[in-house]
ROSE-4610 file (N, C-alpha, C; in Angstrom, 1 decimal, always signed):
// ROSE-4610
residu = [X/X/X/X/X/X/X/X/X/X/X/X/X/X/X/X/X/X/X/X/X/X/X/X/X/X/X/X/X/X/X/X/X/X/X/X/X/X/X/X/X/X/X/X/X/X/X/X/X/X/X/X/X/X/X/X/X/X/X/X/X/X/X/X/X/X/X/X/X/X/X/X/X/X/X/X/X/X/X/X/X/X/X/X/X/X/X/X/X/X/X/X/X/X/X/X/X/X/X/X/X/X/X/X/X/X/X/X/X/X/X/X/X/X/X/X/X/X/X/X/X/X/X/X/X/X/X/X/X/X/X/X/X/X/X/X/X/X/X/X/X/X/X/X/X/X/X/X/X/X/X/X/X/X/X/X/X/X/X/X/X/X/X/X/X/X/X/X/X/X/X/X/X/X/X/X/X/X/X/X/X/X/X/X/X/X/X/X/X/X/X/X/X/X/X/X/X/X/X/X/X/X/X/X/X/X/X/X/X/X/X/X/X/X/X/X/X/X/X/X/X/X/X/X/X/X/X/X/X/X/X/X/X/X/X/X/X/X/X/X/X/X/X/X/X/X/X/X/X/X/X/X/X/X/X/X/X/X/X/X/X/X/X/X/X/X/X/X/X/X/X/X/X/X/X/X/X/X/X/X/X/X/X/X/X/X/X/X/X/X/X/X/X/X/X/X/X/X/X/X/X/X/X/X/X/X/X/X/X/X/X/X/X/X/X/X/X/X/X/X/X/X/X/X/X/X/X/X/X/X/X/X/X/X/X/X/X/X/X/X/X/X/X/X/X/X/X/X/X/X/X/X/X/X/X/X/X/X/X/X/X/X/X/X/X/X/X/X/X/X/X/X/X/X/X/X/X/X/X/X/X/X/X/X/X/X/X/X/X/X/X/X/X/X/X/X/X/X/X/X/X/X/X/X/X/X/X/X/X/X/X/X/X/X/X/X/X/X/X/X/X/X/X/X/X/X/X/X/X/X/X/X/X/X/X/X/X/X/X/X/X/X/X/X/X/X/X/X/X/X/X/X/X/X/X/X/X/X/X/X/X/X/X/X/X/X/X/X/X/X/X/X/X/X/X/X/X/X/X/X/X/X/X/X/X/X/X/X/X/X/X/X/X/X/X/X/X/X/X/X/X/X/X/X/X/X/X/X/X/X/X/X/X/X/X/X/X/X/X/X/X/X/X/X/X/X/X/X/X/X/X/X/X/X/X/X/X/X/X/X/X/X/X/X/X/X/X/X/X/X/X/X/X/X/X/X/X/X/X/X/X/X/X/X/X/X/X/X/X/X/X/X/X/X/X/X/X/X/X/X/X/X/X/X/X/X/X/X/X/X/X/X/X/X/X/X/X/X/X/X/X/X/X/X/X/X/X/X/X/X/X/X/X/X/X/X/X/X/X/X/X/X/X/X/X/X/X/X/X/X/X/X/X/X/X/X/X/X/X/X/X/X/X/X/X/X/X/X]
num = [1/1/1/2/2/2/3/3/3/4/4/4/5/5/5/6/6/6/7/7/7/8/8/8/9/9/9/10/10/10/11/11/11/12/12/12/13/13/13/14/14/14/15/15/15/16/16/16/17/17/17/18/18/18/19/19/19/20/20/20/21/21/21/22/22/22/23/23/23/24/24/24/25/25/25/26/26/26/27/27/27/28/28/28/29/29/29/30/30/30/31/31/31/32/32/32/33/33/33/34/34/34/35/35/35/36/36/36/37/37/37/38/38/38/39/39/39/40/40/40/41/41/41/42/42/42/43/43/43/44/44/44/45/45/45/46/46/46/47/47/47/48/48/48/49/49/49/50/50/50/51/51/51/52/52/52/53/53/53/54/54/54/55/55/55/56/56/56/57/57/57/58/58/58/59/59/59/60/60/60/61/61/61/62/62/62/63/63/63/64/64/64/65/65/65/66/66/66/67/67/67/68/68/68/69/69/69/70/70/70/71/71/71/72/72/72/73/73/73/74/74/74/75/75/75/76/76/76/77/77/77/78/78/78/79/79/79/80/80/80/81/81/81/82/82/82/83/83/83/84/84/84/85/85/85/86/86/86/87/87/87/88/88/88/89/89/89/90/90/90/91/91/91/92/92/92/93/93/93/94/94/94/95/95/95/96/96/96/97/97/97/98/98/98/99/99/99/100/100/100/101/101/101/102/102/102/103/103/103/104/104/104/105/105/105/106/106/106/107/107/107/108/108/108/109/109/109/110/110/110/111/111/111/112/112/112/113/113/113/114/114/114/115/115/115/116/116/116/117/117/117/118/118/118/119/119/119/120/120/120/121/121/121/122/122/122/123/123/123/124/124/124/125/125/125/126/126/126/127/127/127/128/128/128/129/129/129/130/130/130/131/131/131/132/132/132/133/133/133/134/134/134/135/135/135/136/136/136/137/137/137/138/138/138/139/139/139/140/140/140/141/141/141/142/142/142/143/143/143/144/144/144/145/145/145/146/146/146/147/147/147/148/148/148/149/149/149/150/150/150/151/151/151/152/152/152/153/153/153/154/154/154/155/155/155/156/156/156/157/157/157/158/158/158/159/159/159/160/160/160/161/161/161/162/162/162/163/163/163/164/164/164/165/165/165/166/166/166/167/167/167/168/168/168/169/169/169/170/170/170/171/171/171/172/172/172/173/173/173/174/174/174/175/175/175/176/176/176/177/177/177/178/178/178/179/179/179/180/180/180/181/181/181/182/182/182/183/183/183/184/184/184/185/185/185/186/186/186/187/187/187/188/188/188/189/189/189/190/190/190/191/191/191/192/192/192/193/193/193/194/194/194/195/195/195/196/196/196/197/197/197/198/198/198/199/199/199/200/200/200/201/201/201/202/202/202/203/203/203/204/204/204/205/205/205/206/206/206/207/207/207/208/208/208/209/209/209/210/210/210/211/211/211/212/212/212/213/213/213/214/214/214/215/215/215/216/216/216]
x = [-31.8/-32.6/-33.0/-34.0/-34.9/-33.7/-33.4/-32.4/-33.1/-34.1/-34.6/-34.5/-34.9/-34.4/-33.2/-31.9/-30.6/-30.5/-30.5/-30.1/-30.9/-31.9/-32.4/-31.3/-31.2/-30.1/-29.1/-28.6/-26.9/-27.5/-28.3/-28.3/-28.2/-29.0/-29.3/-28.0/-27.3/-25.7/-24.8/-25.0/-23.8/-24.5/-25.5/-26.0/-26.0/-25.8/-25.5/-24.1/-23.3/-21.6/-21.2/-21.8/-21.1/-21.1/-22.4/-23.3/-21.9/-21.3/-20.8/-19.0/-19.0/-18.1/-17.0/-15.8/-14.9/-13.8/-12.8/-12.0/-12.7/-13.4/-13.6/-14.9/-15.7/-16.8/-16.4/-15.2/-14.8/-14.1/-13.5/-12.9/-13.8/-14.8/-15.8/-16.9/-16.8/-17.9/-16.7/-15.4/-14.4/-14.3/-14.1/-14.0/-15.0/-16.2/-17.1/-17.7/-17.1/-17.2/-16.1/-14.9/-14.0/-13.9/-14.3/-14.5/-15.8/-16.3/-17.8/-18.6/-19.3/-20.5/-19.7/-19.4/-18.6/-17.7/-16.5/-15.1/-15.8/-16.6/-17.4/-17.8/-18.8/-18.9/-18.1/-17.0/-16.0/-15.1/-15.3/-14.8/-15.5/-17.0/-18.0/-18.3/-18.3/-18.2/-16.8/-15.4/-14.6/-14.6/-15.1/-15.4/-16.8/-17.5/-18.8/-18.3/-17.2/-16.3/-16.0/-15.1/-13.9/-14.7/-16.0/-16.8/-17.2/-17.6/-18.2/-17.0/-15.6/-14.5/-14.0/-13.9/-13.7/-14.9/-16.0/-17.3/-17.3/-17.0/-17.0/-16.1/-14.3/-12.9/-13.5/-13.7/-14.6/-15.0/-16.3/-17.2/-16.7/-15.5/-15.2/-13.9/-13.4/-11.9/-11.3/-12.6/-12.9/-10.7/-10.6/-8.8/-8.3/-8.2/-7.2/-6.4/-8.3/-7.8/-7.4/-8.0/-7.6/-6.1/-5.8/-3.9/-3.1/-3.7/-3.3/-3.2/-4.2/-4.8/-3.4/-3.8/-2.9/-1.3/-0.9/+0.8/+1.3/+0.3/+0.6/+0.0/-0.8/-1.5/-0.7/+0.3/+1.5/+1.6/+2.3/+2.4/+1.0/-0.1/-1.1/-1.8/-1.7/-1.7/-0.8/+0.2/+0.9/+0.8/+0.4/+0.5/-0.6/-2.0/-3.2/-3.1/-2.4/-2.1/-1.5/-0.4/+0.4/-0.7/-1.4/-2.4/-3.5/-3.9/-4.9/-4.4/-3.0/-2.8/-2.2/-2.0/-1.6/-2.9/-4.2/-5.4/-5.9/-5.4/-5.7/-5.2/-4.3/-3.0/-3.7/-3.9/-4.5/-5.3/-6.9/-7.9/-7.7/-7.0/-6.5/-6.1/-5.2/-5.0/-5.7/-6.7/-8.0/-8.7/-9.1/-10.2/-9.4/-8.1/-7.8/-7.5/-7.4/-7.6/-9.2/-9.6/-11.1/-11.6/-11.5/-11.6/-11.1/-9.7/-9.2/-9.6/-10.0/-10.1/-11.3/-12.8/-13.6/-13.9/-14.8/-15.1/-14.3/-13.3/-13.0/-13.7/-13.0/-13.4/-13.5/-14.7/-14.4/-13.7/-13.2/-12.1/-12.5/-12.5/-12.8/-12.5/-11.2/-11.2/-11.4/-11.8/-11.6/-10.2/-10.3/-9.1/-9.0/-8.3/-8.3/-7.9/-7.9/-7.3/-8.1/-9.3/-10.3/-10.2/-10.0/-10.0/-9.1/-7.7/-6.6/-6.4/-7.1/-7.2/-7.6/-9.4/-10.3/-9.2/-9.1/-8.1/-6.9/-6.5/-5.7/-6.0/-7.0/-7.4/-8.1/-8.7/-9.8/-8.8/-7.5/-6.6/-6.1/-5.7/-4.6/-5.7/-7.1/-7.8/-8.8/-7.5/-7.8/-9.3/-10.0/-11.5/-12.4/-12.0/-13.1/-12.9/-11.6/-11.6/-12.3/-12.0/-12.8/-14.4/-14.9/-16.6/-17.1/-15.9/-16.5/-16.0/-15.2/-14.9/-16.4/-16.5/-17.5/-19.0/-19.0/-20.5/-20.4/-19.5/-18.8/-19.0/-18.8/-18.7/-20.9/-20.8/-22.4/-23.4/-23.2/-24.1/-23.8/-22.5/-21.9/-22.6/-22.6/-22.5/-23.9/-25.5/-26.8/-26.9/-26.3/-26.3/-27.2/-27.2/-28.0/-27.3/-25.9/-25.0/-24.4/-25.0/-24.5/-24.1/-23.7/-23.3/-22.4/-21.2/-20.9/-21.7/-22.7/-23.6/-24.6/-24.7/-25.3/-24.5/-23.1/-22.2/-21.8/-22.1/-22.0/-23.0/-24.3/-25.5/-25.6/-25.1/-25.1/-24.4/-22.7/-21.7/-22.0/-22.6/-23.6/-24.0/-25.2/-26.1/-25.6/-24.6/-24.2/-23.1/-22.6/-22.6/-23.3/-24.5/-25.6/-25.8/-26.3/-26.3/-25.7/-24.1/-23.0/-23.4/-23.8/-23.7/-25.1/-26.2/-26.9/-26.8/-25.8/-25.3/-25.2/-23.8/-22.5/-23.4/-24.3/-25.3/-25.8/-26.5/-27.1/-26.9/-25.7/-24.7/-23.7/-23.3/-22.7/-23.6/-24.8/-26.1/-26.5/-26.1/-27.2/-26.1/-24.7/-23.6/-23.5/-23.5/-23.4/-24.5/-25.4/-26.7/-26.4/-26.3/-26.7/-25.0/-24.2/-22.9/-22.3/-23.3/-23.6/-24.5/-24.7/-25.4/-24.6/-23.6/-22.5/-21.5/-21.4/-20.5/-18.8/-18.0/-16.8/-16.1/-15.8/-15.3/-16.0/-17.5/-18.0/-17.6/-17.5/-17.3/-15.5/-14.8/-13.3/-13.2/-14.4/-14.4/-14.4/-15.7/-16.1/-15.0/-14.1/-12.7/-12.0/-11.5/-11.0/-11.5/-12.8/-13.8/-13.2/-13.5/-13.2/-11.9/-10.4/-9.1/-8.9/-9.5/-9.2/-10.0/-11.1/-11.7/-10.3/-10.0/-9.0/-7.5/-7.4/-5.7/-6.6/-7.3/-7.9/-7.8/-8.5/-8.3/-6.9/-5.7/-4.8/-4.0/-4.3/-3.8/-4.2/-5.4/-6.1/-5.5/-5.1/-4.2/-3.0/-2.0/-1.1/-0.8/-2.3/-2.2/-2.5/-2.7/-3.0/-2.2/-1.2/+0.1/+0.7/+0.3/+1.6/+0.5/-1.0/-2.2/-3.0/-3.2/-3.6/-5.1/-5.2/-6.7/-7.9/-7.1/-8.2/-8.8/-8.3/-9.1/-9.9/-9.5/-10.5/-11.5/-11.6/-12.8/-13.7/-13.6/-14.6/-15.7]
y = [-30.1/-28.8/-28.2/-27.7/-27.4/-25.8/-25.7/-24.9/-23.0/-23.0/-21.6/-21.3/-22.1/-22.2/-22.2/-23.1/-22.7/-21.5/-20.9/-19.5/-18.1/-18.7/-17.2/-17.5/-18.8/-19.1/-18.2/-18.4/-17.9/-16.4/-15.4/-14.4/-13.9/-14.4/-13.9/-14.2/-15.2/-15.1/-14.2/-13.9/-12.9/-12.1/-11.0/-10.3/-9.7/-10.7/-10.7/-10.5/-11.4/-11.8/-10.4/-9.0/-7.7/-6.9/-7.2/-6.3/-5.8/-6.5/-6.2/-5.1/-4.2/-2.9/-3.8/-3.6/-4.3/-3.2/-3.7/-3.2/-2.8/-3.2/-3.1/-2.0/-2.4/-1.1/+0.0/+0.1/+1.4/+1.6/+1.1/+1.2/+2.1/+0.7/+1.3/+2.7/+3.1/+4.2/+5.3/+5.2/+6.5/+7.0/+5.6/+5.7/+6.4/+6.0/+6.6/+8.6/+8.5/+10.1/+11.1/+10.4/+11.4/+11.4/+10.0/+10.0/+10.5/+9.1/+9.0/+7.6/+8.2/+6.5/+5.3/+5.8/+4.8/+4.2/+4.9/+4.7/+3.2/+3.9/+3.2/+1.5/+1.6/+0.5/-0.5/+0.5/-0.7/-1.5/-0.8/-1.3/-2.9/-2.4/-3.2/-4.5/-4.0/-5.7/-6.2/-5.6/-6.5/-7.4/-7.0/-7.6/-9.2/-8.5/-9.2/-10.4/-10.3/-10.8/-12.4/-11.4/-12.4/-13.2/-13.1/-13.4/-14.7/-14.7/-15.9/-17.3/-16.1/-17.1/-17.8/-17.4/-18.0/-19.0/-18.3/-19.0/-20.6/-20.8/-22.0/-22.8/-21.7/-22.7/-24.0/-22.9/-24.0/-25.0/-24.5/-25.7/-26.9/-26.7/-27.7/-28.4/-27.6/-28.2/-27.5/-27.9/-27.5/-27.7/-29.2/-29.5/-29.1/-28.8/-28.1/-26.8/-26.0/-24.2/-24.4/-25.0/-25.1/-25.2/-26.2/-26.6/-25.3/-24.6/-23.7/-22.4/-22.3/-21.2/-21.0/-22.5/-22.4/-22.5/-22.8/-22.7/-21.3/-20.7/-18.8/-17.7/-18.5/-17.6/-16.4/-17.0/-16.2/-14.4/-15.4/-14.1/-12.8/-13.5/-12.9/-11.6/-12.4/-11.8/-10.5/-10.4/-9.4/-8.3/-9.0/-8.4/-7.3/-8.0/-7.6/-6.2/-6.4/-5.2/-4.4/-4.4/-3.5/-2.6/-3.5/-2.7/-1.7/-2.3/-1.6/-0.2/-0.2/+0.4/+2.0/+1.3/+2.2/+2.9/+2.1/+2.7/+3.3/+3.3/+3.9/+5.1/+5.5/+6.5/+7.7/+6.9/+7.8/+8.5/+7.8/+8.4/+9.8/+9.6/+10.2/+11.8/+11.7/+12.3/+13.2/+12.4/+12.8/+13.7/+12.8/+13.9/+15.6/+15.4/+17.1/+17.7/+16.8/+17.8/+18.3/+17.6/+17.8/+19.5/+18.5/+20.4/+21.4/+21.3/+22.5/+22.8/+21.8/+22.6/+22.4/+21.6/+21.7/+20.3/+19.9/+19.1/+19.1/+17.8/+18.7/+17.8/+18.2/+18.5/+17.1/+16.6/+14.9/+14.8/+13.4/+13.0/+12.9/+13.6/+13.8/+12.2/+11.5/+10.3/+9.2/+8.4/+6.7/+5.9/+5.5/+4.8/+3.7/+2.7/+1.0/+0.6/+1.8/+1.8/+1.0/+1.2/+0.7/-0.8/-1.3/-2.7/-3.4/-2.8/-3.1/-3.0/-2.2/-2.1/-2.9/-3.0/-4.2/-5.6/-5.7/-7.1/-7.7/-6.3/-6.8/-6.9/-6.2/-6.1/-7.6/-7.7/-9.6/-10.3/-10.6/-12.0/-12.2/-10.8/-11.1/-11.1/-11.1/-11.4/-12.5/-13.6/-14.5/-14.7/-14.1/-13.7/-14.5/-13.8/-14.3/-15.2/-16.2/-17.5/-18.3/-17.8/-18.8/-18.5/-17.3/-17.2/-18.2/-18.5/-19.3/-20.8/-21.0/-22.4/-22.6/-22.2/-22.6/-22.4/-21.7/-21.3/-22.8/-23.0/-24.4/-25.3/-25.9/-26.6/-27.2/-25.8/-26.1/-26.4/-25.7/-26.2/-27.5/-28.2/-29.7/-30.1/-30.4/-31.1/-31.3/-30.4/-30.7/-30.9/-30.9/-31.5/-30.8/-29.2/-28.6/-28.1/-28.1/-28.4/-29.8/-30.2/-31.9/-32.0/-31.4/-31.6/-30.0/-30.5/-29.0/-28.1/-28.2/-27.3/-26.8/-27.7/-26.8/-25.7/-26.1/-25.1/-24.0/-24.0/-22.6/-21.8/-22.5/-22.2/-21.1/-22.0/-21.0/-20.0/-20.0/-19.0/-18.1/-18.2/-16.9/-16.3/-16.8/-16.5/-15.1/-16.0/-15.4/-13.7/-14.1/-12.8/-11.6/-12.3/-11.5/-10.8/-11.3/-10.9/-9.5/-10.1/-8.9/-8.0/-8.0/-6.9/-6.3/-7.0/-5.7/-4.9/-5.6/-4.4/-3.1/-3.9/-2.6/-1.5/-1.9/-1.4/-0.5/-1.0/+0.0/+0.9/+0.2/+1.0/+2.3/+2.5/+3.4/+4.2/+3.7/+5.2/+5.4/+5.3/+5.8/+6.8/+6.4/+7.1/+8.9/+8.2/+8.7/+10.6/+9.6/+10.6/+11.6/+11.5/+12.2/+12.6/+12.4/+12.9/+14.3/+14.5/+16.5/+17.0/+16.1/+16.7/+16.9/+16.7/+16.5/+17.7/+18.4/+19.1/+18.5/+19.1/+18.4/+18.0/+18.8/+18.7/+17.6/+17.5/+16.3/+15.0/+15.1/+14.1/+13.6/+14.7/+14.0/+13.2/+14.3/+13.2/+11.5/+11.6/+10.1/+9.2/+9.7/+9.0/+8.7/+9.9/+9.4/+8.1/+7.8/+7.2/+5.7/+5.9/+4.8/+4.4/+5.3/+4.8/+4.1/+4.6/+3.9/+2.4/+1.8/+0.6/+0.1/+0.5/+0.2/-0.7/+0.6/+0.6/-1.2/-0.9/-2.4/-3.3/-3.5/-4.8/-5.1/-4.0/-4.4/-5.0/-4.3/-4.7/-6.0/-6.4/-7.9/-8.8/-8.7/-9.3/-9.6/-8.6/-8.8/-10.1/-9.1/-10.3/-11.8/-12.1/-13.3/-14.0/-13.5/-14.5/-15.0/-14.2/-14.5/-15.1/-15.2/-15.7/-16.1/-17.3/-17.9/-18.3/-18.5/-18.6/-17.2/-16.1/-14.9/-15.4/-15.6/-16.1/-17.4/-18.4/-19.9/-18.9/-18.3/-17.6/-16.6/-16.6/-16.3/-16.5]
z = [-1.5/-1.3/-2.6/-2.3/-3.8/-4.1/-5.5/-5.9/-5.5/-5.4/-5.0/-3.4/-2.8/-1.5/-1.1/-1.8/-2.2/-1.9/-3.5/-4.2/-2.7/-2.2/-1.5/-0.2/+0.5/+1.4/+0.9/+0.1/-0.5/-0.4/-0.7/-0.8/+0.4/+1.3/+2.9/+3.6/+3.6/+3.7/+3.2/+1.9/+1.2/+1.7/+2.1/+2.7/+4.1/+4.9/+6.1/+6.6/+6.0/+5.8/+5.7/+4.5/+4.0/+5.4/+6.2/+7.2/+8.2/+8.8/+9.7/+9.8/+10.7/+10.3/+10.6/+9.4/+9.3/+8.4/+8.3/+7.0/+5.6/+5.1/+4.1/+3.6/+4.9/+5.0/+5.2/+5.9/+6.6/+5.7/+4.9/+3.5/+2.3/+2.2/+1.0/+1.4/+2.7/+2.7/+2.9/+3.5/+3.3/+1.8/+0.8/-0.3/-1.2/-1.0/-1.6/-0.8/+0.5/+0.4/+0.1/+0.2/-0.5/-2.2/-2.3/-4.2/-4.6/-5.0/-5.6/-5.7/-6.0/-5.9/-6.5/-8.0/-8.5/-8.1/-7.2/-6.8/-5.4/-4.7/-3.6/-4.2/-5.1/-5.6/-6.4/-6.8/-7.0/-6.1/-4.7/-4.1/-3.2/-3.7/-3.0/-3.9/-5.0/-5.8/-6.2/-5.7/-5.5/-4.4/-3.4/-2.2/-2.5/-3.6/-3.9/-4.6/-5.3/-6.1/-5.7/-4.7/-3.9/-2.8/-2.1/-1.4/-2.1/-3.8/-4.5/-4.6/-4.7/-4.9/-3.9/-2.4/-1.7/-1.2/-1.1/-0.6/-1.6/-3.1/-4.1/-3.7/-3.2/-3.4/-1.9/-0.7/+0.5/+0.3/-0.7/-0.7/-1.6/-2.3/-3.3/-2.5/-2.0/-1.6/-0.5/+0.5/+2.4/+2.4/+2.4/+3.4/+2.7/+1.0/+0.6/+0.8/+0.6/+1.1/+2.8/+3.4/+5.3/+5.2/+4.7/+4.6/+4.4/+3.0/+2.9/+3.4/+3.9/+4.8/+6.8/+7.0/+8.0/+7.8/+6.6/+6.4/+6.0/+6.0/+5.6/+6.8/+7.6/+8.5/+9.6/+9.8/+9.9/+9.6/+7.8/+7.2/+6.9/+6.3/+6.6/+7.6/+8.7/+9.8/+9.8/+9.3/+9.9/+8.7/+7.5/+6.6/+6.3/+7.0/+7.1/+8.6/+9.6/+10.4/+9.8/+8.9/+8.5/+7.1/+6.5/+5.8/+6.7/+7.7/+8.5/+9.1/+9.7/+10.6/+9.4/+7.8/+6.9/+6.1/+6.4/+6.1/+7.3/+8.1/+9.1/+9.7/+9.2/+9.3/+7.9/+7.3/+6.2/+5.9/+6.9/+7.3/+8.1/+9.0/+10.1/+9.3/+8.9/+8.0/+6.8/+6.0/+5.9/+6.4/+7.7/+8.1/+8.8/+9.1/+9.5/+8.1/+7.2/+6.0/+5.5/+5.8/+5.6/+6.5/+8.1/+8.9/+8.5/+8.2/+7.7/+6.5/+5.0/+3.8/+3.4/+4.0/+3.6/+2.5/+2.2/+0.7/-0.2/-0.7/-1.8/-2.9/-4.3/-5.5/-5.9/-6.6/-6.9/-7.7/-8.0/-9.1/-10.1/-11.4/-12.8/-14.0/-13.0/-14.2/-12.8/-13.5/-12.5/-11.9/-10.9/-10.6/-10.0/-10.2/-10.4/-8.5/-8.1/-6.5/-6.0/-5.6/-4.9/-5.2/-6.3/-6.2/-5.9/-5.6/-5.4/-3.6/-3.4/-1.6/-1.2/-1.8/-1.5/-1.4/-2.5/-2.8/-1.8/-1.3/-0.1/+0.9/+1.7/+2.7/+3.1/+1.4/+1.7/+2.1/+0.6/+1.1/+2.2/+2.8/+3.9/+5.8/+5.8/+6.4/+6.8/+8.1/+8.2/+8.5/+9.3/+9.9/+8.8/+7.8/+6.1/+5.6/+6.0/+5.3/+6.6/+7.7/+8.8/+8.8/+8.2/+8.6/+7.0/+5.8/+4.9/+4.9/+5.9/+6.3/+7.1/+8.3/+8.8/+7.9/+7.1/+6.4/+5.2/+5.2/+3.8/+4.8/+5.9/+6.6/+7.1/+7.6/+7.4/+6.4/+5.6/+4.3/+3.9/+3.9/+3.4/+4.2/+6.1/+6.9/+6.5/+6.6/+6.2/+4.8/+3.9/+2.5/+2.1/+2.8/+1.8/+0.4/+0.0/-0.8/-1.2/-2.5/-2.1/-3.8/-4.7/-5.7/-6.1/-6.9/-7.8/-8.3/-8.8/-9.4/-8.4/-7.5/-6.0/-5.5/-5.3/-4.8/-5.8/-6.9/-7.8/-7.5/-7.5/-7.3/-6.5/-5.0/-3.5/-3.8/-3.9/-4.2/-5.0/-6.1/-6.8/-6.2/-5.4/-4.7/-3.6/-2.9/-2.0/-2.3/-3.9/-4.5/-4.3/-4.9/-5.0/-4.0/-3.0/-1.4/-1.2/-1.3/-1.3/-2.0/-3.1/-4.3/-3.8/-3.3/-2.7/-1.5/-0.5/+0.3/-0.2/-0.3/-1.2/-2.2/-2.9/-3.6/-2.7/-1.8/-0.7/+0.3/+0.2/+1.5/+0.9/+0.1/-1.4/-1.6/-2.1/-2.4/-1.1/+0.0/+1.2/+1.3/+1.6/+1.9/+1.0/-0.1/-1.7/-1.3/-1.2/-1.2/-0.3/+1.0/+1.9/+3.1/+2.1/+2.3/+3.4/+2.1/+2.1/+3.1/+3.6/+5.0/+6.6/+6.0/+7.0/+6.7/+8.2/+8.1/+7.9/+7.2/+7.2/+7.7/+9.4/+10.0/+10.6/+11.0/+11.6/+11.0/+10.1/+9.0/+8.9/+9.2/+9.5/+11.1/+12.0/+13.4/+13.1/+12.0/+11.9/+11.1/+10.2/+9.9/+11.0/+11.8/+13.3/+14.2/+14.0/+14.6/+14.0/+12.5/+11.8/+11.8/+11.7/+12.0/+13.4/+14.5/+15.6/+15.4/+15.0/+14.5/+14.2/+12.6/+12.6/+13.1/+13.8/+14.7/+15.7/+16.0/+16.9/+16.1/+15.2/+14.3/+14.0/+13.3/+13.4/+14.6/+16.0/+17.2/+17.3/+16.8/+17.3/+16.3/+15.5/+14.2/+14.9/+15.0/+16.0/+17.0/+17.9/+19.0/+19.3/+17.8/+17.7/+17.2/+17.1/+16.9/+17.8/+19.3/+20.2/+21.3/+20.9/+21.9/+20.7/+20.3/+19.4/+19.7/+21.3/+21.7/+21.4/+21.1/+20.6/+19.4/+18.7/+17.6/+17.9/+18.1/+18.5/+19.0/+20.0/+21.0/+20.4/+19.1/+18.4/+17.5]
């Protein structure tokens, strides 16, 4: 495959792959309206990050990471509910602070949090190693990846992608924040914790009913 056709493939993947409301959006847009643009975006190119790294480790060493992947899925799994259901508890929390006190004051220094959240929320979420098993799986199978330097190529690419979400989705947030009353705006944490509390339930439940996952 001609390397531009590649690289725009990888974008529209890493692009599509950010799109959907998960832990980590509901992460990076809480984050960026109780912080700031910055705090938001850091959380969005750690994710842009770890998207390149997993999307490469696939394409290079598909049965290695799978081996691995399934002799820990276990722990994972539960580790990833107990994160969800503690970001989720927090929000909650949030937003009646919000009704009751209004906007508050942004953070004056930077904090390394957001990438440390991002970071756990990615590893311990089985979902993302299976949407880049299968996305590794297809690209190999049509050889539209057929050398190492192809597969850097794409996994860049599909960086990229990411990094213009997160990009887009942070200033849209960012901007027009303030158009929201606060209390409306703690509803939509509530909104977002209960997402939440589900994903971790569905994490859960998939230990003790292992066909929920296959059926997706």
């Amino acid at each position: 495959m001609h390397i531009v056709t590649l690289i725009a493939m990888g974008v529209v993947v890493g692009f599509i792959a950010a799109i959907p409301l998960g832990p980590i959006n509901i992460y990076v847009v809480s984050n960026t309206l109780k912080r700031d643009f910055v705090h938001g975006l850091m959380g969005g190119f750690t994710a842009a990050v770890l998207d390149v790294f997993f999307c490469l480790a696939f394409l290079l060493s598909i049965k290695r990471v799978v081996d691995l992947i399934a002799r820990y899925s276990t722990i994972m799994k539960v580790v990833a509910a107990l994160l969800l259901t503690g970001i989720g508890i927090r929000l909650i929390l949030q937003g009646r602070a919000l009704a009751a006190s209004g906007w508050p004051n942004r953070p004056a220094r930077i904090s390394a949090r957001p990438i440390m959240a991002v970071f756990l929320l990615y590893v311990s979420n089985p979902a993302l190693y299976g949407f880049w098993l299968a996305t590794a799986g297809l690209v190999t199978a049509h050889r539209w990846v057929a050398s190492s330097p192809d597969a850097w190529g794409f996994a860049l690419a599909v960086g990229l992608g990411s990094v213009l979400w997160y990009f887009l989705l942070v200033r849209y947030v960012n901007r027009h924040h303030h158009q929201l009353h606060p209390a409306t705006f703690g509803k939509i944490l509530h909104g977002l914790a209960f997402v939440l509390f589900l994903l971790a339930g569905f994490s859960l439940a998939s230990l003790f009913f292992p066909g929920l996952t296959a059926s997706l």
